[in-house]
MARBA-3410 file (N, C-alpha, C, O; in Angstrom, 1 decimal):
41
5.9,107.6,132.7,7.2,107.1,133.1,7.7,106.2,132.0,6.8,105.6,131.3 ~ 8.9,106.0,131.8,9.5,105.5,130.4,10.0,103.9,130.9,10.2,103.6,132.1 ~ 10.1,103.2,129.9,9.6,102.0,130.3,11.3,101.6,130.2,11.9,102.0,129.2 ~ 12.2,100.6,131.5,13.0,100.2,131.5,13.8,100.0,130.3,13.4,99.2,129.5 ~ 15.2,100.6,130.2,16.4,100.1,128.6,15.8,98.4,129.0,15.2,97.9,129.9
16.3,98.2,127.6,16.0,96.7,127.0,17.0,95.7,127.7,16.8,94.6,128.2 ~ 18.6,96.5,127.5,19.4,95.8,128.1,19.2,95.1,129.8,19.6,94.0,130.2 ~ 18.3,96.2,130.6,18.2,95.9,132.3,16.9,94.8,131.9,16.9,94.0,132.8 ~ 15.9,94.5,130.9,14.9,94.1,131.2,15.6,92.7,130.9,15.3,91.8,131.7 ~ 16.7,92.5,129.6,17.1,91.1,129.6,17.7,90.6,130.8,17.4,89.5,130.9
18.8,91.1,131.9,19.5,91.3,132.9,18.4,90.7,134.0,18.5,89.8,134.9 ~ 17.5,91.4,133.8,16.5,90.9,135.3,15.9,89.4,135.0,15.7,88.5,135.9 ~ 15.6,89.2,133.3,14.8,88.0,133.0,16.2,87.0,133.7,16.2,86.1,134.5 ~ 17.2,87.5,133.1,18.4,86.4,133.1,18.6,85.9,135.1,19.1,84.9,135.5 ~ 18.0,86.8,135.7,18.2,86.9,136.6,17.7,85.9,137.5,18.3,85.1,138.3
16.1,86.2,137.0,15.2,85.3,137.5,15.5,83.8,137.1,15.3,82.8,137.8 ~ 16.0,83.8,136.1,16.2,82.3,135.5,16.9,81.8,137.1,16.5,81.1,138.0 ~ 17.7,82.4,137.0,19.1,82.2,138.2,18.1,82.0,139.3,18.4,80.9,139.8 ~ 17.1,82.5,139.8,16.7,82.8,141.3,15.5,81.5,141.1,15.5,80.8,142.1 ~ 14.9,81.2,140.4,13.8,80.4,140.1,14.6,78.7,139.7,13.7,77.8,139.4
15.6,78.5,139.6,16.1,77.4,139.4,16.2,76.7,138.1,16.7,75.6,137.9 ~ 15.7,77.6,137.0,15.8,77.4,135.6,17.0,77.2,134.8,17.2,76.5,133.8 ~ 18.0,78.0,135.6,19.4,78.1,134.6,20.7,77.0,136.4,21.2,77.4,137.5 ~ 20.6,76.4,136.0,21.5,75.9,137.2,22.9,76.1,137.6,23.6,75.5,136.8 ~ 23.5,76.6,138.3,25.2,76.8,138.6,26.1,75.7,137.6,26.1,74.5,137.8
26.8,76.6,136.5,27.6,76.2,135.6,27.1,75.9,134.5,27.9,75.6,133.6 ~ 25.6,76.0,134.2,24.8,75.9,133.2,25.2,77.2,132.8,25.5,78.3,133.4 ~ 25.0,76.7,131.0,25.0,77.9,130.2,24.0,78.6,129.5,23.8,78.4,128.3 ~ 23.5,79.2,129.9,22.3,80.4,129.0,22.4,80.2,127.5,23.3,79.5,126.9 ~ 21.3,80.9,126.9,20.9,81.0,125.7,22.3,81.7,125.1,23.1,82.4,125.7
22.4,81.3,123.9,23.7,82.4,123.1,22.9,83.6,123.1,21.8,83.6,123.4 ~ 23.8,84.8,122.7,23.4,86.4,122.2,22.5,86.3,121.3,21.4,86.9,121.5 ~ 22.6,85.7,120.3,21.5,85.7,119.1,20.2,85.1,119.6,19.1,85.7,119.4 ~ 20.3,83.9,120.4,18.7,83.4,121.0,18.3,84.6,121.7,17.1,84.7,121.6 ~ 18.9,85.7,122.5,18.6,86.7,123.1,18.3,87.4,122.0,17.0,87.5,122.1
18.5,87.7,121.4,18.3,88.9,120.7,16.5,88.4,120.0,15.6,89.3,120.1 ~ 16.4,87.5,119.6,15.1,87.0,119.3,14.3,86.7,120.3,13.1,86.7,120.1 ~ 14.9,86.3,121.5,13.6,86.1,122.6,13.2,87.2,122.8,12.0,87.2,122.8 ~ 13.8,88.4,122.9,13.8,89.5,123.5,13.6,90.5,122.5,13.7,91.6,123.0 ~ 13.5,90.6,121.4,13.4,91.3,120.1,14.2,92.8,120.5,13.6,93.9,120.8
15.5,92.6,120.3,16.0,93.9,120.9,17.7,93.2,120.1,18.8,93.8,120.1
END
């Protein structure tokens, strides 16, 4: 079985941020480029 696009795996991390209390309502996430390095994609 082929392992999830990179795009859904960053989507779900970002997700969980959301669900686990890490990124707070109106807080702002990492820029594109910190993504692109956390996530080597």
């Amino acid at each position: 079985m082929a392992s999830p696009a990179k795009y859904v795996m960053v989507k779900e991390q970002i997700r969980e941020w959301i669900r686990s209390g890490k990124v707070k309502p109106g807080q702002k996430i990492y820029s594109e480029n910190e993504l692109i390095k956390m996530f080597r994609v």
